[in-house]
Residue, then its C-alpha position, 0 to 999 in steps of 0.5 A: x186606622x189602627x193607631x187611631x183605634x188604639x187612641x180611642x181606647x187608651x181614652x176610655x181607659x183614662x190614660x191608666x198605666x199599666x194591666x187594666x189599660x193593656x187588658x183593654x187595648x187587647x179587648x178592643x183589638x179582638x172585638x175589632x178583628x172579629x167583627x162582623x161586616x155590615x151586610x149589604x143590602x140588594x135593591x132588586x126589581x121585579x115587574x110583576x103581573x096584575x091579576x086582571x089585565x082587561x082594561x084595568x086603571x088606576x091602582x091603588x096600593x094600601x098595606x095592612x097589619x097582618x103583612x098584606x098588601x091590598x089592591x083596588x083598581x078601577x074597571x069600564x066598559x061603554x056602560x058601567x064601572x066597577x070596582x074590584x079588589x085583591x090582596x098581596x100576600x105570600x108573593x101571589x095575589x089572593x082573592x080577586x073580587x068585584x066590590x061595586x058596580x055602577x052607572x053614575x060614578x064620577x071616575x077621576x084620575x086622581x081621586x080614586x079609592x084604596x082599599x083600608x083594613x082596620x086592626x079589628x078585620x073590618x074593610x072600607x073603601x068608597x066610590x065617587x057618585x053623581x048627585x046631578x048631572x053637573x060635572x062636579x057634583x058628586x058624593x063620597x059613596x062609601x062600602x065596609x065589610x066586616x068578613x075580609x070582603x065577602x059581603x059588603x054593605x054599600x052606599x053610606x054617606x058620610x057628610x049630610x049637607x045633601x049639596x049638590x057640590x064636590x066631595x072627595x079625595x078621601x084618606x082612612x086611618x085607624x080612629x079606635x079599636x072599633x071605628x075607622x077614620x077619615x078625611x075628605x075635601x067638602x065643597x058644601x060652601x060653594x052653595x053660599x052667595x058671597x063668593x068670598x065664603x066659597x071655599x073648600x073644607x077639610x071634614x072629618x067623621x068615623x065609620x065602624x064595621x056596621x056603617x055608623x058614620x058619627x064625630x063628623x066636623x070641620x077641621x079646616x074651613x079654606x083648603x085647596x079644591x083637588x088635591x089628595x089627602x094623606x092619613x097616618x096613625x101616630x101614638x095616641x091619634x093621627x096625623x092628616x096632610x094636605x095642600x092648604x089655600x089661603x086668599x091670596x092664592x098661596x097654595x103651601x102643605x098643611x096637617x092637623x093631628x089628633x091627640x086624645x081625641x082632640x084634633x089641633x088647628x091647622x099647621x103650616x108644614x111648608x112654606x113655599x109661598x107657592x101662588x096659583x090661581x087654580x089647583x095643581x091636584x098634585x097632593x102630598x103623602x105621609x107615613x109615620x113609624x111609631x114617633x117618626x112621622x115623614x111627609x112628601x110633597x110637590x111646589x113650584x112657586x114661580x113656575x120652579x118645580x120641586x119635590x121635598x120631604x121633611x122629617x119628624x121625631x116628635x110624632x108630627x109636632x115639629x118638623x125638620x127643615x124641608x129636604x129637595x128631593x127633585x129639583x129638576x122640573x118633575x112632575x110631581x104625583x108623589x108617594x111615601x113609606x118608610x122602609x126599614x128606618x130608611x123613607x122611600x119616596x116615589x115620584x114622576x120625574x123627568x131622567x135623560x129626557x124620558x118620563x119616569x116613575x123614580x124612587x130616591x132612598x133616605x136615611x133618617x137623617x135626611x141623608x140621600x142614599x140612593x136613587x133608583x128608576x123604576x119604569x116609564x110611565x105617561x106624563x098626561x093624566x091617563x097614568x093617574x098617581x103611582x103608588x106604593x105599599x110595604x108589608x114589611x118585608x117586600x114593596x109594591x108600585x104600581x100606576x096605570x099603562x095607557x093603551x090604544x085599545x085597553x088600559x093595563x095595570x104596571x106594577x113592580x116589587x122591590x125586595x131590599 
């Protein structure tokens, strides 16, 4: 190893004879002896309490700019539900607050809302409500407050086609400096009679701290029924991914990205050709650093089931080729963030038989560094999606423990 240091260094000098080759030699030969080496990380995992554990489901993890990590879950009893709140932050949680309560929301285990802190101090989140008693027909009911959750005004609609249809799967992002953005899935089509223009869209529109909704539209006619959105802020606008249909049935990974105020047509990110008559609500994720963008998502065309991810360099304008992530018939339910110029991506998997919530660690060139089980969890759909926030210094999972008597919050903190 040192006679292959010395060549190198002779290189860098060009072969040069004499002082200045030997003084560089010399140079080299102290750096290499006094180098530091690299530190080496510790993966450490700690189960951690909820702040509330009286029949409490389905978490959802969202972090902040101000290095918080904000938690809604949902709550129910015979009568009612209600929505309630905390933030992470100083290893304790803060703040534990009932947002909502209500008797006509439609409660779903794989389309509930997280709570979105924009860089101006405004919160937002939402609940599904019905709009009839038919099983899926219920509007986005949205809430945003504008002092860190103490007050909160409740009940905005943000699509107007007053259709009693689906309308849901909602991601928020940060539009501008006074406004929120978001996505949903909108069933208003189903309303048409040709059953050839009865489709799922893709809508968009923006909210501010007062509750103005405005710039609503379309940003993609045909998309898959029930399957998560995901949103992130790239330089200059955003990026949204979501599970795209097309007439045949192919049901592959799409996203659409804001530039200037302007958003792109849809763009195919993975083709899989995966073909199934209904959806898989199984949905895909993204997060993005500065230009770097990496999205996740679940496949199995022809009953082969995978997890894969691919990368960006160009904040989402093109992509690498996908990566397998599992391949060992998982579940799917899949989550990322990127931690440290590291991407960690969560997922339910199957290990020696069990069910398991996993987390695989990637370099940024799609290069595998570790994989790791976080816990057991349900395979049926009482243990909804886990999911993860970073504050940038520790990461939280969490997902839902079914009980015989009561529901429990399981979260877990990764300090790395």
């Amino acid at each position: 190893m040192l006679i292959y240091f010395f060549r190198i260094i002779f290189c860098l000098s060009g072969f040069r004879k004499g002082v200045n080759g030997l003084f560089l030699v010399f140079i080299g030969l102290g750096l290499w002896q006094c180098a530091e080496p690299e530190e080496v990380r510790e993966f450490r995992l700690e189960k951690i309490n909820a702040p509330l554990s009286n029949n409490v489901f389905f978490p959802y993890l969202q972090e902040d700019t101000q290095n918080r990590i904000w938690m809604t879950w949902m709550w129910e009893n015979q009568d009612s539900s209600a929505l309630q709140f905390a933030y992470w932050a100083d290893s304790t949680w803060w703040d534990v607050k009932t947002l909502r309560t209500g008797k006509d929301w439609f409660v779903n285990w794989a389309d509930f809302p997280g709570v979105f802190r924009h860089s101006n101090g405004s919160l937002a989140t939402y609940i599904l409500t019905k709009s009839n008693p038919d099983t899926y027909a219920y509007d986005i009911s949205l809430s945003v407050s504008w002092d860190e959750g103490n007050s909160w005004i409740n009940g905005i609609i943000p699509h107007k086609d007053e259709t009693d249809t689906e309308h849901g799967f909602l991601s928020f992002f940060e539009y501008n400096p006074q406004k929120t953005g978001m996505v949903w899935l909108d069933g208003r089509n189903y309303v048409r009679k040709n059953p050839e223009e009865q489709t799922t869209s893709l809508r968009f529109a923006t909210i501010d701290q007062l509750g103005h909704v405005a710039d609503n539209q379309e940003l993609d006619g045909d998309i898959c029924t029930c399957c998560q959105t995901d949103a992130v802020e790239i330089p200059g606008g955003a990026i949204v991914v979501y599970r795209d249909h097309r007439p045949e049935e192919i049901r592959d990974i799409s996203y659409v990205r804001l530039q200037d105020g302007t958003w792109s047509k849809p763009r195919s990110l993975s083709n899989d050709n995966w073909q199934i008559a209904g959806c898989p609500v199984n949905g895909p994720a993204v997060d993005a650093a500065e230009d770097k963008v990496a999205v996740v998502w679940f496949t199995a065309p022809e009953g082969d089931a995978k997890v894969k991810w691919a990368y960006s360099n160009d904040a989402g304008d093109t992509f690498s080729e996908s990566i397998i992530v599992d391949q060992m018939k998982p579940i799917g339910r899949v989550d990322l963030k990127i931690v440290q110029d590291e991407v960690w991506i969560s997922w339910i998997g199957i290990e020696k038989g069990d069910t398991k919530v996993l987390l695989a660690r990637y370099d940024w060139l799609g290069q595998l560094i570790e994989k790791h089980s976080i816990g057991t969890i349900a395979p049926d759909r009482s243990s909804g999606f886990p999911r993860m926030a970073h504050d940038g210094q520790t990461t939280l999972i969490g997902w839902t423990k079914p009980g015989p008597k009561k529901d429990e919050l399981e979260l877990y903190k990764i300090d790395y």
